[in-house]
N, C-alpha and C positions, 0 to 999 in steps of 0.2 A: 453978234448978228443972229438974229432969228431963225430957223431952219424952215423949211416949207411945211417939214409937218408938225411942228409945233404950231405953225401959222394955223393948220388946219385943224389942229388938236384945239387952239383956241376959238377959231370961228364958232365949231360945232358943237365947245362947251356955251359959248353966249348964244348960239338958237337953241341951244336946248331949255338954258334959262328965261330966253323970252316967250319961249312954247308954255313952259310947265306959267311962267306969270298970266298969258293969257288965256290960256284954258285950263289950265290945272293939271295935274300929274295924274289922277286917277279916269278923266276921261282922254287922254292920251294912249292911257295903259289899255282903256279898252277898246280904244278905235282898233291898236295892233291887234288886238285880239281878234277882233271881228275881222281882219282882213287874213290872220292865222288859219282859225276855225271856222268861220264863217262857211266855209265850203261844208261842212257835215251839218248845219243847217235845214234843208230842205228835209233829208232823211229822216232826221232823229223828227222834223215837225210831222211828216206821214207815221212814223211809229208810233207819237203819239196819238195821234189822231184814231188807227186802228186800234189803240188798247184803250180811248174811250169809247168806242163802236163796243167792244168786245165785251168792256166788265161794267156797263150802264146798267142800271139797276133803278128802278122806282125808289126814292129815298124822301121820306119828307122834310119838306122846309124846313128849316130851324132861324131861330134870330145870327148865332155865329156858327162858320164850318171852320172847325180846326182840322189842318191838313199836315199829317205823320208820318214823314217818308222815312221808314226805315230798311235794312241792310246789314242781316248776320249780327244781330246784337238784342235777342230773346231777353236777356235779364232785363235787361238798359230799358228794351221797349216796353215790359210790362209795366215797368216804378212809370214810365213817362205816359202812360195812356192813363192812369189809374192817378197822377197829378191833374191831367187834362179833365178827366171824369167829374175830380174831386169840386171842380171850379165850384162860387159861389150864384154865377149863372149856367143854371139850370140849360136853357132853351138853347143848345147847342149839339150838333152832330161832330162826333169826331171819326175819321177817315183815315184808316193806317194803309197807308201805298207801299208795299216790298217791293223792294227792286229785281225781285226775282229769284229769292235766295230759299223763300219759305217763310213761314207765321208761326211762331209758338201760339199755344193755348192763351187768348186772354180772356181779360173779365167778361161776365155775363150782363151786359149795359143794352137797353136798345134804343141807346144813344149812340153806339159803337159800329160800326162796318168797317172793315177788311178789305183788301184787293191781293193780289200777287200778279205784275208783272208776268210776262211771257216768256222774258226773256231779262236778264243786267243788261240795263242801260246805262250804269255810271255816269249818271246826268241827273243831279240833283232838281236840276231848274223842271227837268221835264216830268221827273217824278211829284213835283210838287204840280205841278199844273193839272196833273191830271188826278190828282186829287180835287182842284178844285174843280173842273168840270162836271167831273161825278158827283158836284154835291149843287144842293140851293140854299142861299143864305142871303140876309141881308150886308153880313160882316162876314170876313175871312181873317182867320191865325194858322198862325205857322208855328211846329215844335216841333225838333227831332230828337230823335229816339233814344239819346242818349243825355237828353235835356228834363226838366222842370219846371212846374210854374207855382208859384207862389197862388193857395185859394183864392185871393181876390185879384190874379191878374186879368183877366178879362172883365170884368166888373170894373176896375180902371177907368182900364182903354173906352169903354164904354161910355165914362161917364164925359169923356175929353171928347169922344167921336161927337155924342150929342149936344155937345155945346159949339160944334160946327166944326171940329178939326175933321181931314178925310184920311188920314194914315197916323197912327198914333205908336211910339213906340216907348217902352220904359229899361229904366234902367238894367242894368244886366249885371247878377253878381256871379265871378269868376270862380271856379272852383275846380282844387288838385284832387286826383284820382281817391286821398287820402280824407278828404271831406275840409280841407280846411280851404279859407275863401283865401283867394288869390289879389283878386282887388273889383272894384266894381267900376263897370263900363256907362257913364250917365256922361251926356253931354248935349246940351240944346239946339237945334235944331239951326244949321246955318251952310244954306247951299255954295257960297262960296267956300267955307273950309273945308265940307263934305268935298270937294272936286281934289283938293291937296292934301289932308288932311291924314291922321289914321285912321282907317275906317270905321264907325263909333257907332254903327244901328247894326244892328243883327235880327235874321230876319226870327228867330224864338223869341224878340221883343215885338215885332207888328202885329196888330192889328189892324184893319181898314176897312172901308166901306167896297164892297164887289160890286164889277161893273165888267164888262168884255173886256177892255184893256188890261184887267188884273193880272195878267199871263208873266213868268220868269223866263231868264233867257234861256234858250235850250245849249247854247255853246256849250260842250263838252272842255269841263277847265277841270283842272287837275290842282294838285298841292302847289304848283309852280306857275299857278296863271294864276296872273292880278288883274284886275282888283276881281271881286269872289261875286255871284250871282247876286248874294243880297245888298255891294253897295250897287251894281246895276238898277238893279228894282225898284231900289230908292231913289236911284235918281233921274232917273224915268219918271216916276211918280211924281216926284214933286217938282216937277216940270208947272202942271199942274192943278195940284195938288196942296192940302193947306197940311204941314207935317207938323208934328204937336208931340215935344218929349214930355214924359210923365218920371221924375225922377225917383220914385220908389222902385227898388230891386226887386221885380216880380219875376222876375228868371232866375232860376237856379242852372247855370250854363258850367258843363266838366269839361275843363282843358284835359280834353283826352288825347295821350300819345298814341293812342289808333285811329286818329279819324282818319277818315276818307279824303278826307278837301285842305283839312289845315296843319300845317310841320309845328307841332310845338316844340319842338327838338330843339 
């Protein structure tokens, strides 16, 4: 005979499999989220708001703004501004956002601008946003601080945007603290296995066409909130949006056992 609560251990396993069939496991994960964090929302959106008021600056146009949110990691961020610099396209601003920790000395580029925060935000999403605000661009990239990019990755993305894709991301090769590759992250572009899937775009792979809706979620998530700002963003986007993999490994991306966001432990 059955007991009642195996009865209800069984119910709550079959809706949970016909939830995760009909809408996918990863916007499930995020709904909870939003109904978690959702409340620190309003805040963190006025903060950001006053620290674009604050550190607006005259910047000129560029064809791409790459946006550099880094956080206590001086070496890491100079190798990564100076891969950014190195791109094969020229006409590009790059935008280093601290989250309030301080800047070491970087290159002397005046393709280069700086910010520091007022304050740690511990909000990647917001950090990144407000690098984009501060800048003008036709195309927006994303690289942190503790990333790389291969000289002809935006050149790419470039060349896939103008054949009409509007968010374009390329492969991603994985790499140990010790310099050897780990595996690479390439997989084509399909919003049904993106919803359940492992999550296979990273935002040091995108590039895209800027418009006012370009914005990352401000939710404050941590190493233990799923799914991560960049598959939100993504999938927002290609809502849409026409998304377009490029499978050359133009990210040099370190599985570092210090991040901020992700346990590689």
């Amino acid at each position: 005979m059955t007991t009642p609560s195996v009865e209800r251990s069984g119910v709550s396993a079959l809706a949970r499999k016909a939830l995760r069939e009909r809408f996918g496991l990863w916007p499930m994960h995020e709904a909870k989220s939003k109904l978690v964090l959702g409340r620190h929302a309003a805040a963190l959106r006025r903060f950001e708001d006053a620290e674009v008021a604050r550190l607006r600056r005259p910047l000129p146009p560029a064809l791409v703004a790459t946006v550099m949110p880094t956080y206590k990691r001086p070496r890491l961020l100079v190798a990564a501004v100076e891969s950014a610099l190195a791109q094969t396209v020229t006409d590009q601003r790059v935008i280093v956002v601290d989250d309030g920790a301080g800047l070491p000395e970087l290159p002397d580029d005046p393709r280069l601008s700086a910010v520091s925060l007022s304050r740690n935000s511990a909000v990647l999403g917001l950090v990144r946003n407000v690098g984009m605000r501060l800048t003008d661009s036709q195309y927006v990239a994303f690289l942190d601080d503790d990333n790389t990019w291969r000289p002809d990755h935006l050149e790419n993305a470039l060349t896939a945007l103008r054949s009409g894709a509007d968010l374009v991301y390329s492969a991603v090769e994985r790499r140990r603290a010790d310099g050897t590759v780990l595996d690479v992250l390439s997989e084509p572009f399909d919003r049904k296995t993106f919803a359940d899937a492992d999550p296979y775009v990273d935002a040091n792979s995108i590039v895209l066409r800027r418009d006012p809706t370009v914005l990352f979620s401000r939710l404050p998530r941590t190493k233990t909130t799923f799914p991560k700002e960049d598959w939100e963003f993504v999938w927002r986007a290609a809502r849409t949006r026409v998304v377009h993999h490029t499978p050359e490994p133009t990210v040099r991306y370190l599985v570092n056992p210090e991040s901020y966001y992700t346990d590689w432990s």
